[in-house]
Structures are given as structure tokens and as C-alpha cells.
N, C-alpha and C positions, 0 to 999 in steps of 0.2 A: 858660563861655567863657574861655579863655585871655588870659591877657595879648599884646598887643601891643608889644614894644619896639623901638625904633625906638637901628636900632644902625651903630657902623662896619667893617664887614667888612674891611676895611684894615686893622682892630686887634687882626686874628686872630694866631693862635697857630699853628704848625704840628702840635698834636695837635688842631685841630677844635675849639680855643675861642674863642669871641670874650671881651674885657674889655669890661662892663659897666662903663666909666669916662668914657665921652664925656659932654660937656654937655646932648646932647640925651636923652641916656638920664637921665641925673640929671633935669632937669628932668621930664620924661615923670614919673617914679617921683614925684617930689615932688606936680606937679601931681594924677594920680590918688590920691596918699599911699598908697602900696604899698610895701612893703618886701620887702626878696628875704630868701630863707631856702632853707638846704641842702635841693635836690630839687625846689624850685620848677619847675614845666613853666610854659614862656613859649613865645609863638613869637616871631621875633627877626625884623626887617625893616631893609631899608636903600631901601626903596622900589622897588627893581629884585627881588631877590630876598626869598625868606622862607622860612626853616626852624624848624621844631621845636628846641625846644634844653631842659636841663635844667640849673637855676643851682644852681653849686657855688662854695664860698669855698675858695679857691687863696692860699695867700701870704699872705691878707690881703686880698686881691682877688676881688673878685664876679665870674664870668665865666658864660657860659651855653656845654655842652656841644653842640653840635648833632648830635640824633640824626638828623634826616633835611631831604630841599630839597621844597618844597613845589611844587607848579608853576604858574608862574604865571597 
């Protein structure tokens, strides 16, 4: 089963990434003790939406790719 992270779609990118940097995502990662790594598949949630996404380190920054929108 995939991870669930719980993210803010507001803190997208316009090539289709979100940044894995919000508090609630840190928190989530800490509480489960999960740690992201290049290629990780998560699905990525804001509670309204949810998509599939693949976490890549950008910049120095964890973000997760979204390959597709799940329906809800």
C-alpha cells in the first residue's frame, strides 16, 4: 500500500510538482518515520483531491511528481 501524504496543492509548481515542505507533510513523515527517497510512489492528498505522484529531490527540495488525479 502506498503512502498517503497529506499535502498543499497551492504549493504546486507549474511543471506538475507539489513541494513536500508543509508542516503537515513533515509531521505525517515524522509521525509514520518514513523517509522520502528519489522515486518513491506516494499518493499525495489535500483531502479534497488525490493523485499519484513520484518523489524526486529538486534544488534540495523533496517534491512529488504527479503522474495522474485519482477520482474521487
Amino acid at each position: 500500500m502506498l503512502p498517503i501524504l497529506p499535502v498543499d496543492f497551492n504549493n504546486a509548481d507549474d511543471d506538475c510538482t507539489v513541494r513536500l515542505v508543509t508542516q503537515a507533510t513533515r509531521a505525517f513523515l515524522d509521525q509514520e518515520s518514513l523517509q522520502l527517497y528519489e522515486g518513491m510512489d506516494v499518493l499525495i492528498t489535500d483531502e479534497e483531491l488525490t493523485a499519484r505522484a513520484e518523489v524526486r529531490l529538486r534544488d534540495g527540495v523533496w517534491v512529488a511528481v504527479i503522474q495522474g488525479w485519482l477520482d474521487p
